[in-house]
N, C-alpha and C positions, 0 to 999 in steps of 0.2 A: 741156673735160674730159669728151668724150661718154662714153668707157667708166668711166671711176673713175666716175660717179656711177651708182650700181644695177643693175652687171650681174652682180655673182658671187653664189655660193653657196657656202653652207660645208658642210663634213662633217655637219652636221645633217642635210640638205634633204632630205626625201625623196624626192623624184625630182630811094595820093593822087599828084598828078605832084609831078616831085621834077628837070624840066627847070632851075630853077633855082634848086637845093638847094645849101644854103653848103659842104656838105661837097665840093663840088666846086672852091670857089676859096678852101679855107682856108688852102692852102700852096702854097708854088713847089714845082713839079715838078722833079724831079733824074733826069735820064738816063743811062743805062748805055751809051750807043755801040754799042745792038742790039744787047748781048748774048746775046737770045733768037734771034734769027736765025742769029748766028753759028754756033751750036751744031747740029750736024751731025745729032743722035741727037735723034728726033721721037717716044717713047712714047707713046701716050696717057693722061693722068689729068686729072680734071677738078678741081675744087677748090670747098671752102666756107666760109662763118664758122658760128660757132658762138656762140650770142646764150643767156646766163643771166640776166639782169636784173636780178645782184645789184648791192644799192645801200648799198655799206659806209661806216659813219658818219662816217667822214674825209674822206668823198668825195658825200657825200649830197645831191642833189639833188630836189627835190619828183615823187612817184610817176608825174603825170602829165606831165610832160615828160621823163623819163626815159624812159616808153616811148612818145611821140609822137616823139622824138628816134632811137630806136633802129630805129620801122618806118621812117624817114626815110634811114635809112643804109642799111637792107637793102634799098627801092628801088633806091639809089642805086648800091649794088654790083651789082643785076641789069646795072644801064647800063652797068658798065666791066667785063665780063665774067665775074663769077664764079657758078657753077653751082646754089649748093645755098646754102639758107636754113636752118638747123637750132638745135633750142629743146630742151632737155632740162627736166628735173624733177627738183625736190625739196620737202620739205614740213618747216615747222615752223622754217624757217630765220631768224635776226635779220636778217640782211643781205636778205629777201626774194626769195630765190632765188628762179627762177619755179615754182610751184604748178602752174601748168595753160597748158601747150604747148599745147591745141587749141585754147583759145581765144583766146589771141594769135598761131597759125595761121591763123585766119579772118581774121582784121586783116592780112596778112601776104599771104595768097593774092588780102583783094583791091586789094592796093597795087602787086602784082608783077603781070607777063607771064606771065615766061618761066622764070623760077628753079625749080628742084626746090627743094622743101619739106617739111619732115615735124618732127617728136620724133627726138633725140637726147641719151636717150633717154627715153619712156615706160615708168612700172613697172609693168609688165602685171599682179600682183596686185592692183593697187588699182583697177581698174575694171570693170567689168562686162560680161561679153564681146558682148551685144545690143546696148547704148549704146555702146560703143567701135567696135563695126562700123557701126551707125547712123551717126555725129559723122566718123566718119572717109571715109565715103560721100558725103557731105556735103560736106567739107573736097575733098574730089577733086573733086568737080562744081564746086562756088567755084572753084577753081584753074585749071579746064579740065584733069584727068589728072595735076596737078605732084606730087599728095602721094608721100610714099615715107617709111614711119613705122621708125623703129628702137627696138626694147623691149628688157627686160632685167627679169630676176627681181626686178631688188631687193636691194640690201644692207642698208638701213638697218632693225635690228630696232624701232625707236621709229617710221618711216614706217606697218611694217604695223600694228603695236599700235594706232597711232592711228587708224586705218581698220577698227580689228577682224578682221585677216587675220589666219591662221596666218603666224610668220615659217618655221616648219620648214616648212611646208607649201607654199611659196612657188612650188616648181619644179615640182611637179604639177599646181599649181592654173596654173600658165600653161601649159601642155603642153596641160590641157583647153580655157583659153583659147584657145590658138591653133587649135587644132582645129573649135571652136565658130564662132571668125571668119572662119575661112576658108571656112567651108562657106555659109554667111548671105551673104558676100560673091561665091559663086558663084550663090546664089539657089538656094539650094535650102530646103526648111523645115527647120528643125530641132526636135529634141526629142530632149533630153540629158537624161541620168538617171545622172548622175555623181557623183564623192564630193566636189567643191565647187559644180556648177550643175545644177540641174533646169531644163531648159526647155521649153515644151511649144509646139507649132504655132507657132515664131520663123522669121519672116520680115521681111526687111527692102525697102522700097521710099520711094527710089531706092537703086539698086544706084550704085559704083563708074563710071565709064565705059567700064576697058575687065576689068570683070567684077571685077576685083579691086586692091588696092593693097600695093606691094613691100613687103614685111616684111623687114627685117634683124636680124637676132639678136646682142645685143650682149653680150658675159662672159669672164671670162677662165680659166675650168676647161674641160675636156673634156668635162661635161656642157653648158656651154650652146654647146661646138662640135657637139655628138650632136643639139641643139636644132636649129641655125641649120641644120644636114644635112638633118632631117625635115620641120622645120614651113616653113622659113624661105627666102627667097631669096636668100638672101646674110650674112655673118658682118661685125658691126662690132665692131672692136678693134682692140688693138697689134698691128705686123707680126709678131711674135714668133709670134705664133696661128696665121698663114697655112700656117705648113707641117702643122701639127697635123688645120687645117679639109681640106685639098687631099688629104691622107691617108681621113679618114673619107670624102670626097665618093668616093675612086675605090672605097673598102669596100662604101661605100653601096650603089654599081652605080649611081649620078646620072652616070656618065659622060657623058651627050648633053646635061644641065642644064650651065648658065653656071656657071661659080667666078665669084662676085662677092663680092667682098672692098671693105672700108670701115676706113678710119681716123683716127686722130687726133693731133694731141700739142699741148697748153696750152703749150708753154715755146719753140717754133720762130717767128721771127720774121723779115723781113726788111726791110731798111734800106740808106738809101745810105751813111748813118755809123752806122755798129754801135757805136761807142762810146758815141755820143751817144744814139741809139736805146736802150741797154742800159740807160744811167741814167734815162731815162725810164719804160721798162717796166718794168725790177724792181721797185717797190713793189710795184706792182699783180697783176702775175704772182704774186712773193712773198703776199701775199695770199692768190689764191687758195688757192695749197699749203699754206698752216695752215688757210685757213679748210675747204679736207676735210682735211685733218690733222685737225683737231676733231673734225669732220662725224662721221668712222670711227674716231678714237678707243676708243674706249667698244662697239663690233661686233663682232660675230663672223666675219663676211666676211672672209676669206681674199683679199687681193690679191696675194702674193709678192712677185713684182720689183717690180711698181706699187704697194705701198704707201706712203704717204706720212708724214713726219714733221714738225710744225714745225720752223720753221727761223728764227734771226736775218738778218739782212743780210750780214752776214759767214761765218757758215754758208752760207747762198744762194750768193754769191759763189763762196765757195771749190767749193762743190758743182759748177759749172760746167752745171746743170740748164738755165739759160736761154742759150739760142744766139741771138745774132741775126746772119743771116749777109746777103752781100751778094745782088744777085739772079743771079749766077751763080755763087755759089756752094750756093743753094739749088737752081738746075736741076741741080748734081750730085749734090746730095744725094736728091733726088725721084727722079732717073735710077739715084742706087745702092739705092734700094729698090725700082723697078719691076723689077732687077735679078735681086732674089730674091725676092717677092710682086707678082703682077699685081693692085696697086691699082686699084680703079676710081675711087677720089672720094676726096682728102683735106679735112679738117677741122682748120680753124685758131680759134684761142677770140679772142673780142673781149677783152682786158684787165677786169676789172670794176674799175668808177672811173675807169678813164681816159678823159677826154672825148673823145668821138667823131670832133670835129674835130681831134684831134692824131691819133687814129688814122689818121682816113683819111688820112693820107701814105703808111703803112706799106701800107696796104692799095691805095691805087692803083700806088705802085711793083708790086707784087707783081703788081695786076692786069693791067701792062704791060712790067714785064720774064720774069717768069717764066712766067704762065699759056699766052702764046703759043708756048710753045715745047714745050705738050705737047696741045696742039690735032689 
């Protein structure tokens, strides 16, 4: 769920080897007869999982093998081809949602090769723009260059309170964040005399590798596309956003800058029996959608279309929310979105609670039916 957790603003705002890893022979492989070859139309989009660490009480396993378990798997997917490693935040949650993305990034960066890695997302209000460029400098050098971080203002008003942040303040104070970081990251000194950070002679050493790390800007208002335009290299969100971001970018005058675009969706799945596949996922999926159903309950964050509602089983159901489709019929689906948003990288959510070894069927099919075929 990289964007529903803390990317909007409301009308307030003022501005280890893993050669031979079980998840590899937990289940017999089901083949699709090349489907991925067959298919004529070769777009490019790369693809990633999306890892929360929540550990919900019907499904509760002991802290540390949950996430001994889960860098085991994000190995494991470097090896059968999937791109991007991505760890979002949240704070204060029963189900222990993850806290702090960077530091089970470094567990992460040095388990893997090759993977891109980063926060999906980071809530740039609650840290402090010299230690966030610091940690994140750092996190690139471990990695050898893989980090790639995506941030977001923040929606939850009880996150900032509990950190001592303005929540109306949110969007300014990351604007001067990003400003601050990005400069430190190119090596220059800084000294800020701003309305959230005074800094005086900030310099960071070691820098980044190659000077700096891709920022992606993650919301779903007009302001944090005006954001992803100025400070950011790229917009993560629903494709719904893409035409809105492609618009300010030609305003901008960024015309000779990349459109790089990111996105997501928790409920898309794929399987060789969608039936069978469906009655396994839905608890778990269902879950999650109440458990941010709660989450923003009680917020002021404005999500529109993306907001969320609990839901029964039968609600769920009928809603038709959860798709799990076959793997050619997911390369038409990925083909009829690069159709109208040139995707660079999709994001697919690990189920929370469902054991990892039942996942990975899901996720190796996908890794060898579908991903090849946008190579």
């Amino acid at each position: 769920m990289a964007a529903i957790q803390c990317l909007s603003e409301d009308a307030n705002d003022s501005a280890g080897d893993v050669n031979d890893c079980r998840f590899s022979r937990c289940y017999i492989p089901s083949h699709f007869d090349g489907a991925a070859e067959k298919n004529p139309v070769k777009p490019r989009m790369t693809f990633g999982l999306l890892y929360d660490f929540r550990n919900p009480e019907q499904w509760w396993k002991p802290w540390p093998e949950l996430y001994a378990d889960t860098l085991d798997f994000i190995a494991w997917t470097e090896k059968i081809g999937f791109d991007g490693a991505w760890l979002p935040e949240h704070h204060f949650a029963d189900d222990g949602y993850l806290p702090s993305p960077l530091i089970v990034l470094s567990a992460v960066a040095a388990r893997t090769k090759e993977i891109k890695l980063g926060s999906a997302i980071s809530i740039a209000p609650l840290y402090h723009p010299v230690r966030f460029a610091e940690d994140c400098a750092l996190l690139d050098i471990i990695s050898n260059g893989r980090l790639e971080m995506h941030i977001g203002v923040g929606a939850r008003e009880c996150e900032t309170a509990g950190f001592g942040v303005s929540f109306k303040a949110r969007g300014n104070l990351t604007d001067e964040f990003l400003q601050i970081v990005r400069k430190l990251w190119a090596g220059e000194v800084v000294n800020h005399d701003g309305r959230h950070f005074s800094i005086k002679n900030a310099r960071i050493m070691p820098r980044p590798l190659k000077g700096r790390v891709p920022l992606y800007i993650g919301g779903f208002t007009d302001k944090a596309i005006r954001r992803a335009v100025t400070y950011g290299d790229g917009l993560s969100g629903p494709v719904e956003l893409c035409e809105s971001y492609l618009k300010m970018m030609g305003e901008s005058g960024s015309k000779a800058a990349p459109l790089r675009l990111r996105s997501f969706d928790m409920y898309l799945y794929v399987a060789a029996d969608p039936a069978r596949a469906w009655a396994e996922l839905a608890p778990h999926v269902l879950y999650a959608n109440n458990a941010y159903a709660k989450m923003y309950s009680e917020e002021k964050a404005d999500f529109g279309n993306l907001a969320l509602k609990p839901m029964s089983m039968e609600e769920f159901t009928a809603s038709g929310k959860l798709r799990v489709l076959t793997p050619l019929q997911a390369i038409g689906h990925f083909e009829s979105i690069l159709a109208v948003a040139p995707i660079e990288h999709f994001m697919i959510y690990a189920p929370a609670g469902l054991p990892l070894a039942r996942f990975a069927e899901y996720v190796d099919l996908f890794a060898r039916e579908v991903i090849p075929a946008f190579r």
